[in-house]
N, C-alpha and C positions, 0 to 999 in steps of 0.2 A: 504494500500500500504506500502511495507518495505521500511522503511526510509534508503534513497544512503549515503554513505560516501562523506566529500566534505574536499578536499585538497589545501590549498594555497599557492599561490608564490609571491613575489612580490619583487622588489626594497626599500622599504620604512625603512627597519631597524627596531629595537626594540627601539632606543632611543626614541621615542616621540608615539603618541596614534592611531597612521592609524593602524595598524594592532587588536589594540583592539576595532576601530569602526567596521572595517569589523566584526569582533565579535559579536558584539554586533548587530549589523543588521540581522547577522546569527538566533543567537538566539529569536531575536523579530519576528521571523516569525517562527520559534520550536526550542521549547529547548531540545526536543528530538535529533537534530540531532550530528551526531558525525564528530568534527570539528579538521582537525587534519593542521600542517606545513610542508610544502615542503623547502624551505628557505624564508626567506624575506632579504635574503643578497648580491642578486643580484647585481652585481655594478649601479649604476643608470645609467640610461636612456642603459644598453647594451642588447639590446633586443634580442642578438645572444646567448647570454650566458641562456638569460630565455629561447630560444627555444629548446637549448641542454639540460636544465633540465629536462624537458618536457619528449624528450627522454628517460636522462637517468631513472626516474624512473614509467613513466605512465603503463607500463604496470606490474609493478611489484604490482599492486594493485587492486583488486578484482572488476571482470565486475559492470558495473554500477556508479563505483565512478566519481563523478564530481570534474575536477578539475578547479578554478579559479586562472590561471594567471595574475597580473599587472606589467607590465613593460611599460609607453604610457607615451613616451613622448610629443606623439602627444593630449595628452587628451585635448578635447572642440572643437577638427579640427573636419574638415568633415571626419577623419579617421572611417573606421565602425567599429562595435561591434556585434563579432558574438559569436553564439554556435556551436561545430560541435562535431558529433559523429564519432568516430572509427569503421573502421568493426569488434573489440574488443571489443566492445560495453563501451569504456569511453568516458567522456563528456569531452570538454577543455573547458569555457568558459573565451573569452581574448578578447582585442581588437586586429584589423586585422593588426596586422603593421610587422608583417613576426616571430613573437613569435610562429607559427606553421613551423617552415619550415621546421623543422627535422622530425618532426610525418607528415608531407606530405610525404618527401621525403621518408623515411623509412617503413613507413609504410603505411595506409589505411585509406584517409579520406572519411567515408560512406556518412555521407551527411551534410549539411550546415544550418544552422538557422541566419539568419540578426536580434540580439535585433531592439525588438520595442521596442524603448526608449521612449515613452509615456505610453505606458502599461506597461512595467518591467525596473519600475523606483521607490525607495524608496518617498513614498510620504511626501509631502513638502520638497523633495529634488533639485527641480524647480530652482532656482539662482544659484545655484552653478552650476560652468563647469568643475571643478578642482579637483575632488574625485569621477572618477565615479567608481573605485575600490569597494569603499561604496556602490554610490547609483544606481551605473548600476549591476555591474559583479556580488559585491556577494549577493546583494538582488535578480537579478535571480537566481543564484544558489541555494541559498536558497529555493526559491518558487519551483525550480524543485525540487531536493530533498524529500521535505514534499510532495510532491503531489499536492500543491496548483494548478501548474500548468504541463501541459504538453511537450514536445521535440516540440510540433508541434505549441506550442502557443506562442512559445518565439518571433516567424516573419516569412515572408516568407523565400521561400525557395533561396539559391544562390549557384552556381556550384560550385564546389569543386575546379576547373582549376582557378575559380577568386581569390584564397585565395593571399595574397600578402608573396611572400616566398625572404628572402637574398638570395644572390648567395652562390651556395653549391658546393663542386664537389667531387665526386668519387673517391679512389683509384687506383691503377691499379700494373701490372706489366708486367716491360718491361726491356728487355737485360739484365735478372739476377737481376735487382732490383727490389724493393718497390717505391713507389712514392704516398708519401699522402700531406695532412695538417696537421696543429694540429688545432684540435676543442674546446678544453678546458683545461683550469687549472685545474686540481685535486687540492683544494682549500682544507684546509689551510697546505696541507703539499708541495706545489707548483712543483706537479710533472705534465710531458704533456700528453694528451691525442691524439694521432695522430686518423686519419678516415684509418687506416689503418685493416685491418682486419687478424684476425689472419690466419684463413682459407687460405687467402693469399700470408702470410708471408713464411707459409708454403712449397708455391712454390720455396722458394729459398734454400728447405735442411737444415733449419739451425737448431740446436738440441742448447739444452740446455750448456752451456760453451762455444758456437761459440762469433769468436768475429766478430760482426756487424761495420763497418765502416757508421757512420751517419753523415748527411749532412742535414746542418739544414739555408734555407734561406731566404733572407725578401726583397721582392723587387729587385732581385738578386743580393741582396749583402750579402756573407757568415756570419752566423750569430756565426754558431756550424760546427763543421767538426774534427771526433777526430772515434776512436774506441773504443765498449762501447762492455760489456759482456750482452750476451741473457741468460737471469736468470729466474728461476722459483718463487723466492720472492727474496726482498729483502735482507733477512738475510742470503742468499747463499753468500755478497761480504762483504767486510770491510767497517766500516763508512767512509762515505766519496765518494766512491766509483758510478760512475752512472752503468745503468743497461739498459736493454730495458728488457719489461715483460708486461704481457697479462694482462690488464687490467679487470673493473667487466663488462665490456662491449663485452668483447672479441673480445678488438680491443689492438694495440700495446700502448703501453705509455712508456714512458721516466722519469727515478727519479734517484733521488741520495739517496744513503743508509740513513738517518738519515739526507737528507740534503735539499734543494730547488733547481731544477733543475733551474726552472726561474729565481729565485733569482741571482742564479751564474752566468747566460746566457744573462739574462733579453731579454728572448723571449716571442712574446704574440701569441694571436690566431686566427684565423681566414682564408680564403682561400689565403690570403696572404702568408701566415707563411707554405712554402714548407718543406718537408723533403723527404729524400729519405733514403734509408737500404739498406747495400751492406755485402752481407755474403762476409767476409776475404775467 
């Protein structure tokens, strides 16, 4: 059987040794396999931010590949731990605490595996409640992978509908506007990532050098509200300068030439964090 690629994420940081145990777990079951990072930079415990990652790169990665997510704050609860396939044919394997909810929403969850945590559990990993990034996720991972075991042996099967997803919402366009959220930081150059889609935007005529009036609120209370130039890269405007531009998502985002959009704004993310685009 060809050995899957297996991809990590997690909250945990490079300061200290979690991310070289999951390593080292990986490898005790083959050293064949090929073990590559997604982030481990995750903010901790923000499990909205691991599920956008998710997004942004799972399908950028060749059928088959397994990816393990940690982000569980809830780790040792009665929270589950599942596997699920893509109708792309990639693996997530994460605990269930809504770190799927963009690759549900977005895309195609084929079908569902509930870890048996008695059978795909690093052995003598038994007392501990507190790492199961180690002794649950990527020791299955691992085991699928190599072959040892099978998509069908991980647990029984659970619908797709049960998976536990955050509140998400759609875009839309209405009376000459745009109206999204912003889904994430573009990290660490702190530009926004709106759910706004280009295709979309589109509806409002705007070409490249239109000037965008943005409206940017929290709670409704005006956070941003100014007129921003609709750029093709950044280096179309002076430092300093914000922009609106087609993200690698091809959806809109928000930055300043050389600068931290957030920083300046200090806006954050999430279905809270309203914007709207109004072509001048």
């Amino acid at each position: 059987m060809t050995k899957q690629l297996l991809v990590l994420q997690s909250d945990f940081g490079i300061s200290d040794g979690a991310v070289s145990a999951m390593y080292g777990v990986i490898n005790s079951v083959s050293i064949d396999l090929q073990i590559y990072d997604l982030t481990h930079q995750i903010p901790q415990f923000n499990i909205w931010e691991a599920s956008y990652r998710l997004l942004q790169t799972v399908t950028y990665w060749p059928k088959n590949t397994i990816f393990v997510s940690i982000v569980d704050p809830g780790v040792g609860s009665k929270r589950r731990s599942v596997a699920v396939l893509t109708e792309d044919g990639h693996y997530i394997i994460t605990p269930d605490n809504g770190t799927l909810t963009h690759i549900a929403h977005y895309g195609t969850i084929k079908e569902v595996r509930l870890i048996d945590e008695e059978k795909n559990r690093l052995p003598k990993s038994g007392a501990s409640h507190t790492f199961h990034g180690r002794d649950i996720f990527a020791y299955t991972a691992a085991r699928l992978a190599a072959g040892v075991i099978k998509f069908d042996d991980i647990g029984p099967k659970a619908a797709p509908e049960s998976i536990v997803s955050l509140s998400l919402s759609d875009s839309y366009i209405e009376n000459s506007q745009a109206f999204g959220t912003i889904d994430i930081i573009d990290r660490p150059f702190g530009n926004l990532w709106t759910n706004i889609r280009r295709t979309d935007f589109l509806q409002l005529d705007a070409n490249y050098g239109d000037s965008i009036e943005v409206l940017i609120k929290h709670h409704d209370r005006v956070v941003f509200k100014n007129f921003v130039t609709y750029s093709r890269s950044f280096a179309d405007l002076r430092i300093g300068e914000p922009l609106i531009y087609v993200n690698s998502l091809d959806n809109l985002g928000l930055g300043i030439n050389q600068g931290s959009f957030v920083d300046a704004y200090s806006v954050g993310t999430g279905t809270s964090w309203e914007v709207t685009l109004k072509k001048v």
